[in-house]
C-alpha positions in Angstrom: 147.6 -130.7 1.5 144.4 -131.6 2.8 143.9 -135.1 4.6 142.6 -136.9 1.6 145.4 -139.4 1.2 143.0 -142.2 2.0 140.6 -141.8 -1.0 143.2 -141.5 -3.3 144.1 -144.9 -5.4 147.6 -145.9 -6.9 146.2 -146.2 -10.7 149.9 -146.2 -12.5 150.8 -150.2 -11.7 147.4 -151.5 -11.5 146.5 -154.4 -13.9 143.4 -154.1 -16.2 141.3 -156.2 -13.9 138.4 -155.6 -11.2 139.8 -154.3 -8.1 137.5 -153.6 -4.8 138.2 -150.7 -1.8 136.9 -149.9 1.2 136.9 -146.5 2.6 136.0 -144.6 5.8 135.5 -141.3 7.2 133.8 -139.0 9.7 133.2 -135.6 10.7 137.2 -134.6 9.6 136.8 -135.5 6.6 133.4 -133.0 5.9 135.3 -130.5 8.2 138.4 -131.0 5.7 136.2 -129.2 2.9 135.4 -125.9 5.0 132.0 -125.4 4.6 129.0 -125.1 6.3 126.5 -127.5 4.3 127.6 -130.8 6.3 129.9 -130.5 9.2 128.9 -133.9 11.2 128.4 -137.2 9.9 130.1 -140.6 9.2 130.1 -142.8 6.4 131.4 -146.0 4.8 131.9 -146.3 0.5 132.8 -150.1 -1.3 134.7 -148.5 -4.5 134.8 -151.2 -7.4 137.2 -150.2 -9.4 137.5 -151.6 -13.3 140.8 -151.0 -15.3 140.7 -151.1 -18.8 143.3 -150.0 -21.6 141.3 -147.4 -22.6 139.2 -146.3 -19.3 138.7 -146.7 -15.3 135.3 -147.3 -14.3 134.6 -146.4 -10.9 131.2 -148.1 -9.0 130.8 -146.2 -5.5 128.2 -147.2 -2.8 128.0 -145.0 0.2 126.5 -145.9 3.3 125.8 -142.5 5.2 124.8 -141.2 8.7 124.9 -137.2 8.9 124.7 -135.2 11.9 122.0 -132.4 10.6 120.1 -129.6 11.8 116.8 -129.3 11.9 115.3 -125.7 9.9 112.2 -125.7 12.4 113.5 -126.7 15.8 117.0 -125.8 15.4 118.0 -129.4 17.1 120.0 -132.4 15.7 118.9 -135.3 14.1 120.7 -138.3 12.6 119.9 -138.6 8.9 121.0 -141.7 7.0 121.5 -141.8 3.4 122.6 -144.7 0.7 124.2 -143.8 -2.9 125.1 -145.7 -5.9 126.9 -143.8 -8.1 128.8 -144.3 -11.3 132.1 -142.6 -12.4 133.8 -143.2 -16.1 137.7 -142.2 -16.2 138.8 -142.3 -19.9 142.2 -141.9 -20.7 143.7 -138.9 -22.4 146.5 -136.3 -22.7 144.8 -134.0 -20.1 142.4 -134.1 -17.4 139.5 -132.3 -17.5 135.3 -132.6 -16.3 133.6 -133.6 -18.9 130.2 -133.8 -16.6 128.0 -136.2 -16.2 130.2 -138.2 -13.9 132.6 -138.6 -17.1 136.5 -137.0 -17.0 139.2 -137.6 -18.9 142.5 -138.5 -16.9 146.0 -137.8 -17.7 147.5 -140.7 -18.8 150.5 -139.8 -16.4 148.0 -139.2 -13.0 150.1 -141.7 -10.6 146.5 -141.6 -8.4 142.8 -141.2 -8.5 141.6 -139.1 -6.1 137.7 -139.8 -5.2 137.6 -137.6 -1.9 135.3 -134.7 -4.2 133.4 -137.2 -5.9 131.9 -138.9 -2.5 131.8 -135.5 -0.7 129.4 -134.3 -3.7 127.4 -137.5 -4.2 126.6 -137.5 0.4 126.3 -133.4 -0.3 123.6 -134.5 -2.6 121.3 -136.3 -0.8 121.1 -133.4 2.1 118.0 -131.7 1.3 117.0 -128.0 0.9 114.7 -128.1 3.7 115.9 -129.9 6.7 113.6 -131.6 8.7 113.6 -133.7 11.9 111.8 -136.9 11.4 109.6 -135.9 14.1 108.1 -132.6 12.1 107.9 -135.2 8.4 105.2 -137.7 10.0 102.0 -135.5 11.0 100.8 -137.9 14.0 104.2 -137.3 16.1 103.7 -133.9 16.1 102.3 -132.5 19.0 101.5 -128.9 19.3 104.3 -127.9 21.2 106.4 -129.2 18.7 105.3 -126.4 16.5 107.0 -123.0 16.4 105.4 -120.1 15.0 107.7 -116.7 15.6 106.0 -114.0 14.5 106.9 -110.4 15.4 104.7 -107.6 16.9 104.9 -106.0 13.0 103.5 -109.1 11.7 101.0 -109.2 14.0 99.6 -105.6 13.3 100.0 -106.4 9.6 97.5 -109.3 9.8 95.5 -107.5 12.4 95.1 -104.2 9.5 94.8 -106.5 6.7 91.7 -108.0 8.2 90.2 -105.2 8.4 88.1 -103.9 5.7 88.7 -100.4 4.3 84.8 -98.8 3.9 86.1 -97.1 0.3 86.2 -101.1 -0.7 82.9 -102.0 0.7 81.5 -99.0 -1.9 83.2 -101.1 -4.6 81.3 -104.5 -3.9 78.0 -102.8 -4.1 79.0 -101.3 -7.8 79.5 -105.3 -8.3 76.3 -106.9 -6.9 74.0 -104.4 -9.1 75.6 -106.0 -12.4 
């Protein structure tokens, strides 16, 4: 079983009433998930929990500090994030995904496991193209902070494409005399 026992809630003898958690984790909990997309970070989520007869709903907000690295510099940066995020539970004879942060719970689930829900909602926020700070505001760049690797093929590429073929240079006159 993987080490999710602490974002997992006791539903079964819980009154229908507002009830409020606290949960934390760190880099064993993203490492927990085996994958590559975050591997490093920490983060704190207030879970507001609302039991009705007929439903759960969940209210998360996560507080976020990931450990990422950068796509143009290769070093690692701090990047925080902060989520509010909405999760319906409604009570059925199965559970399934309905989407849209709505699922239907077995009526007989002794727990409600949130560990997937708050990796996907931090996962979220990452973004495709990851950035140090440094490279997003233009005026702390300096031009050793820029990396250009280009290889000698590139090079003779650009070199050939600049120069003209003569066979095109026939064509251009054919288009001036129009």
């Amino acid at each position: 079983m993987k080490p999710f026992a602490a974002y997992q809630i006791p539903i079964i003898a819980l009154e229908n009433k507002v009830y409020e958690y606290q949960m934390d984790g760190n880099s064993d909990f993203f490492q927990a998930f085996e994958q590559e997309w975050i591997e490093k970070g920490s983060f704190k989520v207030m879970v507001k929990l609302d039991k009705s007869p007929t439903m759960i709903q969940v209210y998360l907000h996560i507080e976020a500090v990931l450990q990422l690295i950068c796509d143009r510099s290769l070093e690692e940066f701090d990047f925080p994030i902060e989520v509010n995020e909405k999760i319906i539970f409604k009570f059925a004879d199965h559970s399934e995904d309905m989407g849209d942060n709505l699922y239907l719970l077995d009526r007989k689930e002794p727990y409600l496991d949130l560990s997937q829900d708050i990796y996907d909602f931090i996962a979220l926020q990452v973004p495709m193209k990851k950035l140090h700070p440094r490279f997003i505001n233009p005026e702390n760049t300096s031009q050793d902070d820029v990396f250009l690797y280009t290889t000698e093929k590139e090079e003779e590429a650009e070199e050939r494409a600049q120069e003209t073929d003569p066979r095109w240079n026939i064509l251009k006159n054919l288009t001036d005399k129009n």
